[in-house]
C-alpha positions in Angstrom: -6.4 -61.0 36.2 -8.9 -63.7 34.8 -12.0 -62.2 36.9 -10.5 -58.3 35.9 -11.1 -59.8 32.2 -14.7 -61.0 32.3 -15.7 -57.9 34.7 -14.4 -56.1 31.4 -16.8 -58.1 29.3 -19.9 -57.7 31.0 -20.1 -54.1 29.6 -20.9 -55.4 26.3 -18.9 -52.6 25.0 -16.1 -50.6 26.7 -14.0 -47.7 25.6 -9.8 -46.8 26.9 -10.0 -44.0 29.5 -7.1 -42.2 28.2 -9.1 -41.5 24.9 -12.9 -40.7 25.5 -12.4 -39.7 29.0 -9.5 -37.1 28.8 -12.0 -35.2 26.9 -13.4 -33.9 30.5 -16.6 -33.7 29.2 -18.4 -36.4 31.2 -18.0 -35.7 34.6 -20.0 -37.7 37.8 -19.9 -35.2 40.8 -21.9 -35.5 44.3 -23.5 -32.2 44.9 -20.8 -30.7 46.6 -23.1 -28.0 47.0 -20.5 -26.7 49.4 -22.3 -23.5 50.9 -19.3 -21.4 49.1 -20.1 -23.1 47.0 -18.5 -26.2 44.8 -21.5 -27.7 43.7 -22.7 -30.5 41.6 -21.9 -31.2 37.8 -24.9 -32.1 35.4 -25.2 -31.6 31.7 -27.2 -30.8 29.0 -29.5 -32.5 26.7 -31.9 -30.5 23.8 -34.8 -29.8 25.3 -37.2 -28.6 22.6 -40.9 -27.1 22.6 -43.4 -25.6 20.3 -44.2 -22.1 21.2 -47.8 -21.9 21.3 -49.3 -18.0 22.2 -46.1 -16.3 22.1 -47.1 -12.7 23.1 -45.0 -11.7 26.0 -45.1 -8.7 27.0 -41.2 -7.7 27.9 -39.0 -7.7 25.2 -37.9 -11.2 24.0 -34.7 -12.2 22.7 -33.5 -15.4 21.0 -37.1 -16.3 21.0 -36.5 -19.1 18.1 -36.8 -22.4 19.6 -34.8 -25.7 18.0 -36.7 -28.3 16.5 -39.9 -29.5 18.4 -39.4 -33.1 20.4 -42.8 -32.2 22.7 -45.3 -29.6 22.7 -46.3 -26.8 25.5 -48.8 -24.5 25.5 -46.7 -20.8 26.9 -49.2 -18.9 27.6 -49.8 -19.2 31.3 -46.4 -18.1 30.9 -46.5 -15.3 29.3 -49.9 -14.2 30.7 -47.9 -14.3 34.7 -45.0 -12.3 33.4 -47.1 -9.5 31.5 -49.4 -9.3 34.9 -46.3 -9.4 37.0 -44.6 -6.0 34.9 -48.1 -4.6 34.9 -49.8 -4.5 38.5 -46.7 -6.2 40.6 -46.1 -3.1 43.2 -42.5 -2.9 43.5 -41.6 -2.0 39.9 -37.9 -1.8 40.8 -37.5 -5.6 41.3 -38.7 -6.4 37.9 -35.9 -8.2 35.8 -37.0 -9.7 32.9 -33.6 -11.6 33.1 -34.9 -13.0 36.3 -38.2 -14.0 35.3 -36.4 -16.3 32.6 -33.6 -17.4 35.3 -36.7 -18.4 37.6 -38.3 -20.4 34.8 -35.8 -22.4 34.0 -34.9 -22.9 37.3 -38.8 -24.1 37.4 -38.5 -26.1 34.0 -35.4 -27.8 35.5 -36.8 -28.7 38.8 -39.4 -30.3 37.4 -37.8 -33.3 37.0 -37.3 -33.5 40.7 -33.8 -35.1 40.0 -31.5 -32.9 42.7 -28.4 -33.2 40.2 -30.0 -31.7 37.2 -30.6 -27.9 38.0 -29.9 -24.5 36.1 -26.9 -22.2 37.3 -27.4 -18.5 36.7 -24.1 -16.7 36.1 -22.9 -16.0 39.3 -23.6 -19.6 40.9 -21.9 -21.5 37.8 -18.7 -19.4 39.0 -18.5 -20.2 42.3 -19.4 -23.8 41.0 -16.3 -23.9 38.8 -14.5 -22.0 41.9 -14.8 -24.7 43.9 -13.7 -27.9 41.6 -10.6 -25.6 41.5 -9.9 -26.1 45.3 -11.0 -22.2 46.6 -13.6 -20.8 47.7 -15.4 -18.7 50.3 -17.8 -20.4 52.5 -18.4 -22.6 55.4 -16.6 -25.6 54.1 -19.4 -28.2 54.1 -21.3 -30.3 51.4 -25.1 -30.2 51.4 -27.2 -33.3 49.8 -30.6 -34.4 50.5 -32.3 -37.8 51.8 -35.4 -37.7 51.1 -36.9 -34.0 51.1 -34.2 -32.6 54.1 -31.4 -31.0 53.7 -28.3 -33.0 55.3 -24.5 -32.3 55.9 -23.0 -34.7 53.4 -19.4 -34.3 54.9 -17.6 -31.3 56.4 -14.2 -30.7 54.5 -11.1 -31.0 56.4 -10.1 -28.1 58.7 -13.2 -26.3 57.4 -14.8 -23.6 59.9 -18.0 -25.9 59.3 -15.8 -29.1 60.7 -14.2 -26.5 63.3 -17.8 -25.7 64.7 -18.9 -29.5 65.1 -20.5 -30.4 61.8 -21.0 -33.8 61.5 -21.8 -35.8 58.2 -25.1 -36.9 58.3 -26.2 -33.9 60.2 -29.9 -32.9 59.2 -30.3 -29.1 59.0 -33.3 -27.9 60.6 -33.0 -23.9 60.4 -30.4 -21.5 58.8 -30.4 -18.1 60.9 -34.0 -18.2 61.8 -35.3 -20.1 58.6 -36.7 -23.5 58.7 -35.5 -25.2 55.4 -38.6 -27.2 55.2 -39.5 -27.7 51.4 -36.0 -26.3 50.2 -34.0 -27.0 47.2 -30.0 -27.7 47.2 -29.7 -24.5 45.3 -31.6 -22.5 47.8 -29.7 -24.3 51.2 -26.2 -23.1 49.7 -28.1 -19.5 48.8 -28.6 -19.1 52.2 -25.7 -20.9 54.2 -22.8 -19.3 51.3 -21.4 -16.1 52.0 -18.0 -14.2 51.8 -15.5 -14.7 54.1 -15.5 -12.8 57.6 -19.6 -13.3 57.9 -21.7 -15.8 60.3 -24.2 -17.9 60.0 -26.3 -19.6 62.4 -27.1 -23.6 61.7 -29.9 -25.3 63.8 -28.7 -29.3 63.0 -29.9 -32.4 64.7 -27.4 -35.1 64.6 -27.0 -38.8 64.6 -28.2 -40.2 68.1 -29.5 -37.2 69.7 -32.8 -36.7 70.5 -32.3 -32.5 70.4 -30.9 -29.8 67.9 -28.3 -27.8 68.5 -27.0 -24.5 67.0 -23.8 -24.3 65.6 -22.6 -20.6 65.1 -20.0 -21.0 62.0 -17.4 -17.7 60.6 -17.1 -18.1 57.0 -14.0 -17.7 55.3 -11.6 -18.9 52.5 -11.7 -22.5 52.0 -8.6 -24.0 49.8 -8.8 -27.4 49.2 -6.2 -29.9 48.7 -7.1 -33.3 46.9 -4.5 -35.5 48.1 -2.9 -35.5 51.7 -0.4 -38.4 52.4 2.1 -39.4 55.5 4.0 -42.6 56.2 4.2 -43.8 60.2 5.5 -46.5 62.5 2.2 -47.2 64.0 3.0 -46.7 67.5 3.6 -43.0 66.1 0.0 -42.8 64.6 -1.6 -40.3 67.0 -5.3 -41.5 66.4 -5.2 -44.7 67.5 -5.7 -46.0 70.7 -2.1 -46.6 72.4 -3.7 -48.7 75.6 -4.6 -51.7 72.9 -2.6 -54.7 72.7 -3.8 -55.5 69.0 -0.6 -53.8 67.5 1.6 -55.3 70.5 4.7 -56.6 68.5 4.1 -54.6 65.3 5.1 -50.8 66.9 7.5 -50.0 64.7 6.0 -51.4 61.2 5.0 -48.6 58.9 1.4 -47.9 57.3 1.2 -45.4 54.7 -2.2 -43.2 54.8 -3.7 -41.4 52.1 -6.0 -39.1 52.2 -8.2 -38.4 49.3 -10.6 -35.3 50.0 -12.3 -34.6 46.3 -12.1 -35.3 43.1 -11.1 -31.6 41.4 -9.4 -30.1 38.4 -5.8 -30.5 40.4 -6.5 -34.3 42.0 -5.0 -36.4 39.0 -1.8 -34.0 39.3 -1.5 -34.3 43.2 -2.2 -37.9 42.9 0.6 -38.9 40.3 3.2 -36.8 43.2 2.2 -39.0 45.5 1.9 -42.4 44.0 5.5 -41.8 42.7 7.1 -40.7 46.2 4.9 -44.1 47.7 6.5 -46.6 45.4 9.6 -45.2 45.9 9.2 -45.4 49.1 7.3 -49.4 49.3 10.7 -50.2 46.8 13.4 -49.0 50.0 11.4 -49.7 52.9 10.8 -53.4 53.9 8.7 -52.1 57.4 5.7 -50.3 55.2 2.7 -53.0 55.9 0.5 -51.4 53.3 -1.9 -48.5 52.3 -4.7 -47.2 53.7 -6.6 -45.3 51.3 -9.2 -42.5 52.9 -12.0 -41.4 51.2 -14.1 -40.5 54.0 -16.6 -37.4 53.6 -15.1 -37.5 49.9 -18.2 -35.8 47.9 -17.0 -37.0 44.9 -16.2 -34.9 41.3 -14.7 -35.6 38.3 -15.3 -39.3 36.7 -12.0 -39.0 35.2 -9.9 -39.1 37.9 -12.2 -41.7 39.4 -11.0 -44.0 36.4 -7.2 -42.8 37.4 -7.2 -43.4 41.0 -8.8 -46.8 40.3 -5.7 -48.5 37.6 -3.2 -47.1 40.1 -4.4 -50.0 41.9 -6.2 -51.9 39.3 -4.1 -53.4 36.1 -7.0 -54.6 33.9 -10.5 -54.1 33.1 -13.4 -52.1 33.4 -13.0 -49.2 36.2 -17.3 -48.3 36.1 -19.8 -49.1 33.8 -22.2 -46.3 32.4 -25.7 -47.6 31.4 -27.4 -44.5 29.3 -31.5 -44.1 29.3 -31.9 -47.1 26.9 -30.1 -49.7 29.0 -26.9 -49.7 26.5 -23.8 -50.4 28.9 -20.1 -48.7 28.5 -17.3 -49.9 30.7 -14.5 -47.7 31.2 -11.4 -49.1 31.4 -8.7 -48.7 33.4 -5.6 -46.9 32.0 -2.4 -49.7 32.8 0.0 -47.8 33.8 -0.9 -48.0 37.6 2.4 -48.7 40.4 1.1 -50.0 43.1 -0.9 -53.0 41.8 0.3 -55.6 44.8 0.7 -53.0 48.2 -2.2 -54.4 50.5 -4.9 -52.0 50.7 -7.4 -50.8 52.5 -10.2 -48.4 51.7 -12.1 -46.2 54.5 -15.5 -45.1 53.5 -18.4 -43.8 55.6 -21.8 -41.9 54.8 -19.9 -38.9 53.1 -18.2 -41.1 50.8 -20.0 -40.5 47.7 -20.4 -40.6 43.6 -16.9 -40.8 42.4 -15.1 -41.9 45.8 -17.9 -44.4 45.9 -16.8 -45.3 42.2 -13.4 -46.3 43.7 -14.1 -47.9 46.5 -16.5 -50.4 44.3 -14.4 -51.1 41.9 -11.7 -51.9 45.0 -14.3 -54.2 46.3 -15.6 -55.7 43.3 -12.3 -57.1 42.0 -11.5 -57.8 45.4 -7.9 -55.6 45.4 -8.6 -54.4 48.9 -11.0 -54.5 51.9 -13.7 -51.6 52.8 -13.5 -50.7 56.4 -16.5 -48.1 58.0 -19.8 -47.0 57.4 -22.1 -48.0 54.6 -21.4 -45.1 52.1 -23.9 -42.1 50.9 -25.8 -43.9 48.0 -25.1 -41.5 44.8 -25.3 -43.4 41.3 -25.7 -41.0 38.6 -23.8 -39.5 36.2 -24.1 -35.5 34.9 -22.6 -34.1 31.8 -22.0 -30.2 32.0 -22.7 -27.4 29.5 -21.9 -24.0 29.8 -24.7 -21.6 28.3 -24.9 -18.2 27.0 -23.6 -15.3 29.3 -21.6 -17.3 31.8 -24.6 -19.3 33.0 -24.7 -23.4 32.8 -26.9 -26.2 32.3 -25.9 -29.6 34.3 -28.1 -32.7 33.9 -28.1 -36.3 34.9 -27.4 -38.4 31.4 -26.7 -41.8 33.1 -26.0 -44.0 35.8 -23.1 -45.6 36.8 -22.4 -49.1 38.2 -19.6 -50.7 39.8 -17.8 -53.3 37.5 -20.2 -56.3 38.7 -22.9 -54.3 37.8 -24.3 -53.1 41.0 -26.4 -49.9 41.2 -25.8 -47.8 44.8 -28.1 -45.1 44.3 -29.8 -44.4 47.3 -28.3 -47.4 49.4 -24.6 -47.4 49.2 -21.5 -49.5 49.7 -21.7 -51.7 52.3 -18.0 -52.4 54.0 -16.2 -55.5 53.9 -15.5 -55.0 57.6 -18.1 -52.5 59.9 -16.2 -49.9 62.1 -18.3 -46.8 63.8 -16.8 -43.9 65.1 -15.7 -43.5 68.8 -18.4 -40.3 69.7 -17.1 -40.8 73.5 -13.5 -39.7 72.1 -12.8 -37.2 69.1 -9.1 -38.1 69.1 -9.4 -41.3 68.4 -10.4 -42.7 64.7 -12.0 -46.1 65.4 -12.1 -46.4 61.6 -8.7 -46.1 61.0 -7.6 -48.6 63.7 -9.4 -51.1 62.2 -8.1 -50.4 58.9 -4.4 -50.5 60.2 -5.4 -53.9 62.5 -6.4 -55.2 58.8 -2.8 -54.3 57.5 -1.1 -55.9 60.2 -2.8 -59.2 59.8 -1.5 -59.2 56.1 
């Protein structure tokens, strides 16, 4: 509790996450871009300009702009749009509505920041869709390393994870289209699409010296948060039955959770199960402890970041946010967690990222449980939200977040306590998990 304390402190300043953060308004999401599409939150700030040569030539509405902070010169602007509605020969694809949806989108990606973009009406909906656990789509989460386009993780029994999708997965062409030089936005324009309908995936992946094409039937994709089950190990079907590591220990128990995003139902979902495990750890003496999986987790909502942590965490700061000026916040955790002494132990690989990432540092930092897997995906920023005129949004990155000892992962992860790779010679059996359960058993 002593080292929870000072982690608390190093903040400089830290607010109750049952006040500020049950607003919902800060948010820390890895784009989840989900090709059906969930997608990443980000935020708003006031971006103002001086309008300089304002003589469009459509009609222009809400043309007033808020108090100047910088100056630009419109008229390139305006001069582009006039030519395009003059001499452009297609006149039926002129939309004035487009023209300003591009430039924003333009204005936006500017900042070359992935996280902050614009969202038109239609893509702020299925946005929203998906942090509400359906969707139509593939079932997979784009990111980006560098300038590709990569599979951040596919989601569980998704037709993506179904056709072979692996995270990490670098995606070459979609249908006959090279994504060289693509955005986020435009990967999940081209890879979403409503249930029933194919598309075509050209993907090299991890240790192969060749792509392959993956041919992947979209449809409905429901997502459940929290998954949970409670075995005798010798019952555990993914691990290996030929080892003697668990010789002796057979018929001791492991409880496995599995913790697939961070969404508008997770908090709810997660409260069930917490409740039915400490029942359960109360009754049953044979339960070695919990393994908590948040593989290929994507991320979402900081929030329940904050929650899951002080189930598991009694005191002290959960993440710290430092804004643009270096001013640190540490949000606390709540106190009113139940399972604050079962051993634990946290999978993570290269999907895990942004708010799973969150938890599994704090986990490490305070020392509550051991990582087991793969060094995680590298996402430390935070986006705030907004929801503009007409159904469209505005998400932007306001911050970044830092595990309780301070540490920055953006673009290098979390490194596990204790390596474990996946056996690629036999699907059926999780390497990862074995380890994590050999970890229990040595409790």
């Amino acid at each position: 509790m002593e080292k929870q304390e000072n982690l608390s402190e190093q903040s400089g300043k830290t607010i109750n996450s049952s006040s500020r953060l049950s607003s919902g308004k800060l948010r820390v999401f890895f784009l989840i871009l989900i090709s059906g599409c969930i997608g990443y939150y980000a935020g708003i700030t006031k971006i103002a300009v001086e309008w300089k040569n304002f003589q469009p030539s459509v009609e222009v509405v809400n043309k007033e702009p808020p108090p100047s902070v910088s100056k630009a010169d419109f008229a390139p602007l305006w001069t582009v749009m006039q030519k395009l509605e003059a001499t452009y020969y297609d006149r039926k694809v002129i939309d004035a509505q487009k023209f300003v949806d591009g430039a924003i989108t333009g204005l936006v990606g500017s900042l070359d920041d992935p996280y902050t973009v614009y969202l038109p009406p239609v893509k702020n909906n299925d946005f929203k869709q998906g942090l509400a656990g359906k969707f139509e789509g593939i079932g997979a989460e784009l990111g980006m390393k560098g300038k590709q386009i990569i599979i951040v993780a596919p989601l569980d029994g998704s037709p993506a994870q179904k056709a072979g999708l692996r995270a990490g997965d670098l995606i070459v062409k979609v249908n006959s289209d090279f994504t060289n030089g693509w955005s986020l936005s435009e990967a999940v324009d081209k890879i979403r699409g409503p249930k029933g309908t194919s598309v075509i995936l050209t993907v090299l992946q991890k240790s192969e010296l060749t792509t392959k094409e993956l041919a992947i039937i979209r449809d409905t994709i429901t997502i459940k948060s929290v998954i949970s089950w409670t075995k005798k190990i010798k019952d555990i079907d993914e691990l290996n039955k030929k080892t003697d590591v668990f010789k002796g220990v057979e018929n001791e128990k492991i409880i496995y959770v599995r913790l697939s995003q961070f969404g508008d139902n997770t908090n709810t979902e997660w409260q069930s199960v917490a409740v039915q495990i400490d029942r359960e750890l109360k009754v049953d003496k044979d339960i070695r402890g919990v393994v908590l999986d948040v593989r290929n987790n994507p991320g979402g909502y900081l929030t329940d970041a904050v929650y899951i942590i002080s189930e598991f965490i009694k005191d002290g700061a959960a993440v710290m946010q430092e804004d643009r000026n270096g001013d640190r916040i540490g949000y606390k955790v709540n106190g009113k967690g139940l399972l604050y002494k079962v051993p634990l132990v946290v999978l993570i690989n290269r999907g895990s990222a942004s708010a799973s990432e969150i938890v599994a540092g704090a986990i490490q930092d305070y020392k509550r449980g051991v990582l087991v897997g793969e060094t995680s995906f590298g996402k430390g920023t935070i986006q705030q939200a907004e929801d503009l005129g007409g159904g469209s949004g505005l998400h932007i990155t306001i911050a970044k977040w830092l595990t309780p000892n301070g540490n920055w992962v953006h673009q290098k992860g979390l490194t596990p306590d204790i390596k474990a790779d996946v056996d690629t010679k036999d699907p059926s059996h999780d390497a990862q998990l074995e380890k994590a359960v050999e970890e229990l058993v040595k409790e």
